[in-house]
N, C-alpha and C positions, 0 to 999 in steps of 0.2 A: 498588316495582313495582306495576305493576296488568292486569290479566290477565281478558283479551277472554271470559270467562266470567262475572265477577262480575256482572253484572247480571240471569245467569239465575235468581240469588236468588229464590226465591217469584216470580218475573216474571205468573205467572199470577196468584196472587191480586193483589198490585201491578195489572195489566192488569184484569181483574175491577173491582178497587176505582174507578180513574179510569171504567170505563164505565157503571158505575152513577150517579157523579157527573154526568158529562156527559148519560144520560138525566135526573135526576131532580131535579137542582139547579137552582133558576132561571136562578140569577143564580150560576154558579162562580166564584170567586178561583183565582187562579194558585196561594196556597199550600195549596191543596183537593187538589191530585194531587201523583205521585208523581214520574213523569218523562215527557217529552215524549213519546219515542218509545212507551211503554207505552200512551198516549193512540191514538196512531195505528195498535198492531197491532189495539187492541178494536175500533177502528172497519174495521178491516181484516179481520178474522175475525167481525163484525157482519155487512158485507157479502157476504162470499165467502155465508154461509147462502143469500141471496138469487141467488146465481150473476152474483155480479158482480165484483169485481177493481181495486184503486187501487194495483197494481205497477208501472204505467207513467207515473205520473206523472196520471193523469187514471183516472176513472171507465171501466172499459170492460167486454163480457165477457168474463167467465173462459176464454170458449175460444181464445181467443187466444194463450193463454199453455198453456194446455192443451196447443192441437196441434203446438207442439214437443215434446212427451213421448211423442207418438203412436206412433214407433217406436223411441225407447229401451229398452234393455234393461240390469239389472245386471249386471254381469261373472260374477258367482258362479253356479254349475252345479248347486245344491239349488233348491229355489223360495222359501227363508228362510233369511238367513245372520244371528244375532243376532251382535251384539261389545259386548261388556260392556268399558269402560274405569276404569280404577281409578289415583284422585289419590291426592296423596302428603298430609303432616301442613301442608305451607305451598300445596299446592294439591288443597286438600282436596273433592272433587268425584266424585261417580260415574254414569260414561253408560251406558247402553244402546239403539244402534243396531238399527235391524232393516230390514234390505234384502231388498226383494222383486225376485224374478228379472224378472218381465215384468207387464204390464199384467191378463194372465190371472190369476196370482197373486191381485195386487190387488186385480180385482173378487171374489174367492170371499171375501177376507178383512177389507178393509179396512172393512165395515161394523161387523163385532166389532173390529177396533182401534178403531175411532172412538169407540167407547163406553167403554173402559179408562180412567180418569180418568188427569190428569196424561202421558197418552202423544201426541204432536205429530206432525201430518205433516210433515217438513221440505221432501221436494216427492213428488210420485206414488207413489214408489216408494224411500222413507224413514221412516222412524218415528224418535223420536227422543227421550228422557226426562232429566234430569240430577236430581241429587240432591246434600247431603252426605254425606261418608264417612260420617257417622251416622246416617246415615237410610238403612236398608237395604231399603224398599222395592220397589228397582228390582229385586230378584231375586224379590219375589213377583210382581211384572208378567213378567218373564221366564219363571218357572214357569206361568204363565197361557198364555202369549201358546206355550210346547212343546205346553200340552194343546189348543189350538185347533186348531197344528198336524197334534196326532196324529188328531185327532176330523176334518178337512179332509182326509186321508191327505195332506198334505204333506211332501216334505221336510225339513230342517234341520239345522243344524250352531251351532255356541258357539264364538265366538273369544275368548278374553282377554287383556286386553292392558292390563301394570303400567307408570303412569308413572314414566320416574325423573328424577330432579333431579340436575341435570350443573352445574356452573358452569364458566366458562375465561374468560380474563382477559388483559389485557397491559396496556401501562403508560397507558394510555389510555379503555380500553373494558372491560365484565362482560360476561358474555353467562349468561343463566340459560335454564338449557334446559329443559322439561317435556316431555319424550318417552317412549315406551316403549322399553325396553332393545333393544338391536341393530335401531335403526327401521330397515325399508328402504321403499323405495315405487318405483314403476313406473306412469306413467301408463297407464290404462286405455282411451284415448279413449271413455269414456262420456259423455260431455261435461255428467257431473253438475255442474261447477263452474261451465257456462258457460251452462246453461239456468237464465232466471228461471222462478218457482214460485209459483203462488197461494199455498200456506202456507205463505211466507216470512215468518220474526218479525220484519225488518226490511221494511216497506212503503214506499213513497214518500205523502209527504201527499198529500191530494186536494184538487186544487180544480178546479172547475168549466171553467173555460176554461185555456189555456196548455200549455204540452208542458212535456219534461223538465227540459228545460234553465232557462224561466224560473222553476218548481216549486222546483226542487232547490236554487237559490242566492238564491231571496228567502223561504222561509220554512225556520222551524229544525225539521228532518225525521232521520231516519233512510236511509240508505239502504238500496241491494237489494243484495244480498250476493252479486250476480253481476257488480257494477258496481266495475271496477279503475280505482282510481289510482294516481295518478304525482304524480313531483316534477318541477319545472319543469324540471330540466336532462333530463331524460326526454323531455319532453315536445318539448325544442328538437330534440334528438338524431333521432327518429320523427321529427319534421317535414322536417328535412334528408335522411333515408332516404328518404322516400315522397317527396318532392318536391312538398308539397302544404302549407298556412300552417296553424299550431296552430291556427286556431279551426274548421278543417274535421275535427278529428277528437278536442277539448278541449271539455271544460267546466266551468268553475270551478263548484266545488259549496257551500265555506263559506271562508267570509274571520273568520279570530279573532284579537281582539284581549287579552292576558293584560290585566286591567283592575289588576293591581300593578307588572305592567314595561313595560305600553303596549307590546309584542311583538307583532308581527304574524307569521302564517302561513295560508297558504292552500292549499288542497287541491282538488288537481284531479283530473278524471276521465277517463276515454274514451268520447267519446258511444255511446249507443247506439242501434239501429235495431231498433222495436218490443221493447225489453224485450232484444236481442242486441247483445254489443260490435260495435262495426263492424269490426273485424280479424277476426270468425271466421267461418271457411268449411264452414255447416254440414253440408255436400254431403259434404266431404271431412273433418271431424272436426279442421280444424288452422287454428291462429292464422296471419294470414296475415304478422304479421310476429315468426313466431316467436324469429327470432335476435337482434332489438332491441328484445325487447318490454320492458314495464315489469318492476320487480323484483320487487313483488308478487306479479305474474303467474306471473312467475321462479323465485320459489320455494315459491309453493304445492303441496302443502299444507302446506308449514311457513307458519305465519303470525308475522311479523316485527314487532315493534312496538320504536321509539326511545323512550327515556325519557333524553337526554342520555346519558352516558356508561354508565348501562343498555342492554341490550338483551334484551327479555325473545324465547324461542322459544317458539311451542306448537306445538298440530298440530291441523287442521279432520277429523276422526277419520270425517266424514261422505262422503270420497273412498275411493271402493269401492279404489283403485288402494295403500292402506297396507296394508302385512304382504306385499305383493308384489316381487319383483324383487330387486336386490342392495341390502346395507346402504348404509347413507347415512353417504359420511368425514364426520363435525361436523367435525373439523379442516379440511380444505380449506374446507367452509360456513363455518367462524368466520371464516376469511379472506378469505372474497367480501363476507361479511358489516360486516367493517369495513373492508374496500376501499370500498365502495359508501357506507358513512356520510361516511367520511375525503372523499371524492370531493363528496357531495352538503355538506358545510360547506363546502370549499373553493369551492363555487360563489356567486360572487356574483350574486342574485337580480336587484337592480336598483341604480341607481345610489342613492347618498345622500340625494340630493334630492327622489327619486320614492316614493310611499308603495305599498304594493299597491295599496291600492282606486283609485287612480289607474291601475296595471296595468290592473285588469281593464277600469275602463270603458274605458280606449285599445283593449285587444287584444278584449272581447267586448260592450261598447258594455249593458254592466248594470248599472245604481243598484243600491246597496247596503249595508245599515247592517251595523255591526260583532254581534257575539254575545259578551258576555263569559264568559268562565272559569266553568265554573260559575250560570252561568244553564240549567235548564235547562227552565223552563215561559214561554209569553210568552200576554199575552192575548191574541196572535194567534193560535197554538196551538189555542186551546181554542175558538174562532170558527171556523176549517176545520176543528176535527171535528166540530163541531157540525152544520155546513153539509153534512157529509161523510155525517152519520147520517140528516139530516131530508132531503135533497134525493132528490128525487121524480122528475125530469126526467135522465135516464141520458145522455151521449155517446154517440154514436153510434163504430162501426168499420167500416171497413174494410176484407174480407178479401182 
C-alpha cells in the first residue's frame, strides 16, 4: 500500500535542501534533488514572500486567490478549534490542525503562528503540522499555540481524534481503512475544499507564458489540491449530462507510461476558471452538477486511492465538516466503493489499435511525451524553477 501522507516525511527539510541547490549550484544534475514537486513548492513559498503567486498555472498576484477567502468563514463557534490526529503502528503519523473562526482571528494571530517553526498555513484560515508517532513535538506546539490563545483572550477548544485500521474484503478487492472510530462527517458548505490557497504544498509549475491547461500536461508538476479528477467513463457520462463535448470542461493533465509493462494511464481533470472548478457556483456554495459529479468529488473527504485489487481509505482531516453529523455506514461505502472499481475495469478506454497519446492529441490536439514510473526529476524540472526564481518580469491580471 502507499498512503497520500508519505511524502510529508521531513518534506520541509527535503524542500529547504532542493532550494538551496537551485539558488547556489551552477550547473544542478537531476540526481542533486530530491523530488520534483518539493522543487516547485520552495519556489512557490520563495515567491509568495514577494506577494506573488504560481497556483494558477502562471505567475500572478496573490490577491487573486486571496479574495476568494474574503468572506469565508470556519464553521466552528470559538475563534480556535485545535484537532490533534493520532496514527496508528502501520500509519504512524501525528497532525495538529488549528482552524481559525474568521479573518479577524487571523489577523490578531497569524503573525506569531508564522514564526512557530515547522507550523504550515494550509490556506487563510488553516494551520497545519504532521509529525511521527515518535516524535511528540506537535503537543508542545500545541501547548504554545493555548498560551498565545490565552495571552490574545481568545477562545478555544481540543478535539481528538484516534485513527483506527478497519480492513473488509470480498473475493475480489481489500479495502484498508485509516479513519477514526465511529467517523461521521456532514458537509459544512465552507467551501474549504473548493477554494485554491497561496499556501498550497501542492503549486502548479510556472512558466512564463501559457495557461493551465498547456502548464499542467507538458511539464512534470504537482497539482492544486483543489483540482478534481476523473476517469474517462466520468468524464463521457458529464459530457452527455450537460450536453456540451469533453474538451469544454476536461483536461488531460499526465499521460504515464509503466517503463516494465509498457502500461498506459492517463488522468484527467476538470478545468478550472481562474484557480475555481468550473461546476462550482460560488454565489450559492453548491456544485452545479452535484448528482453526477466525479467520485472523487463524491466522496471526499474520504480520499480513495486504487492500488489494483487494494484499496487504501484515508480521510483529508483539514475539512472543518469531520466529527460532525451522522456516522458514516463503511459497509454501504465499501460497496459503492467496489461498484465504481468493478464499473471503471469493465470500461473499455479505447479501441486496441488506438494508443492514449493518440487519444489525446484527437480529442485535445496536445504533443506529448511519456513520464516513466519513477522518474521523478527531469532537466526540464530544474530550468522552470530556475526561470521561476530569477524571472524579474511578473504577468500581468486581470480583475
Amino acid at each position: 500500500m502507499t498512503f497520500r501522507v508519505a511524502l510529508k516525511s521531513n518534506i520541509v527539510e527535503r524542500a529547504d535542501d532542493d532550494l538551496k541547490t537551485l539558488l547556489f549550484v551552477d550547473k544542478p544534475k537531476v540526481e542533486d534533488f530530491n523530488y520534483s514537486p518539493l522543487i516547485l513548492r520552495s519556489v512557490a513559498e520563495y515567491l509568495l514572500k514577494n506577494g506573488l503567486s504560481i497556483g494558477l498555472g502562471e505567475i500572478n498576484k496573490k490577491e487573486i486567490i486571496d479574495k476568494y477567502w474574503k468572506d469565508v468563514k470556519a464553521i466552528f463557534k470559538v475563534d480556535i478549534h485545535f484537532r490533534v490526529v493520532i496514527g496508528t503502528e502501520t500509519y504512524p503519523y501525528l497532525f495538529l490542525f488549528i482552524f481559525l473562526r474568521n479573518h479577524e482571528i487571523r489577523r490578531q494571530i497569524e503573525g506569531t503562528l508564522n514564526n512557530i517553526p515547522s507550523l504550515k498555513q494550509r490556506n487563510p484560515l488553516t494551520y497545519v503540522t504532521v509529525n511521527t508517532l515518535e516524535d511528540t513535538k506537535i503537543y508542545d506546539i500545541l501547548e504554545q499555540c493555548r498560551m498565545i490563545s490565552e495571552e490574545k483572550k481568545l477562545t478555544f477548544e481540543t478535539e481528538e481524534m484516534k485513527i483506527v485500521e478497519n480492513v473488509t474484503s470480498n473475493d475480489n478487492f481489500r479495502i484498508h481503512y485509516f479513519l477514526p472510530e465511529k467517523f461521521s462527517f456532514e458537509c459544512q458548505r465552507c467551501n474549504f475544499c473548493e477554494l485554491p490557497s497561496n499556501t498550497s504544498v501542492n503549486p502548479i509549475a510556472n512558466k512564463p507564458e501559457g495557461n493551465i491547461e498547456s502548464i499542467s500536461f507538458n511539464y512534470r508538476i504537482c497539482f492544486p489540491c483543489n483540482l478534481a479528477t476523473l476517469t474517462y467513463y466520468e468524464m463521457r457520462r458529464i459530457a452527455s449530462k450537460i450536453g456540451k463535448s469533453t474538451t469544454f470542461f476536461t483536461q488531460p493533465l499526465l499521460l504515464i507510461k509503466n517503463k516494465n509493462t509498457s502500461e498506459e494511464d492517463l488522468l484527467i481533470g476538470l478545468k478550472q476558471n481562474k484557480g475555481i472548478c468550473i461546476f462550482q457556483d460560488l454565489k450559492k456554495h453548491k456544485c452545479k452538477i452535484q448528482h453526477f459529479k466525479p467520485f472523487n468529488c463524491f466522496t471526499y473527504p474520504l480520499l480513495v486511492t486504487f492500488n489494483n485489487e487494494d484499496i487504501t481509505v484515508e480521510c483529508d482531516f483539514a475539512c472543518p465538516g469531520i466529527g460532525k453529523g451522522k456516522k458514516i455506514d463503511l459497509e454501504s461505502f465499501s460497496n459503492m466503493i467496489i461498484k465504481h472499481q468493478q464499473k471503471k475495469l469493465k470500461q473499455s478506454l479505447l479501441s486496441p489499435n488506438k494508443s492514449l497519446l493518440d487519444f489525446v492529441k484527437q480529442n485535445w490536439d496536445i504533443e506529448h511525451r511519456y513520464y516513466l514510473d519513477n522518474v521523478r526529476v527531469t532537466e526540464e524540472d530544474i530550468q522552470i524553477a530556475k526561470k521561476a526564481l530569477f524571472l524579474e518580469e511578473k504577468s500581468k491580471v486581470d480583475y
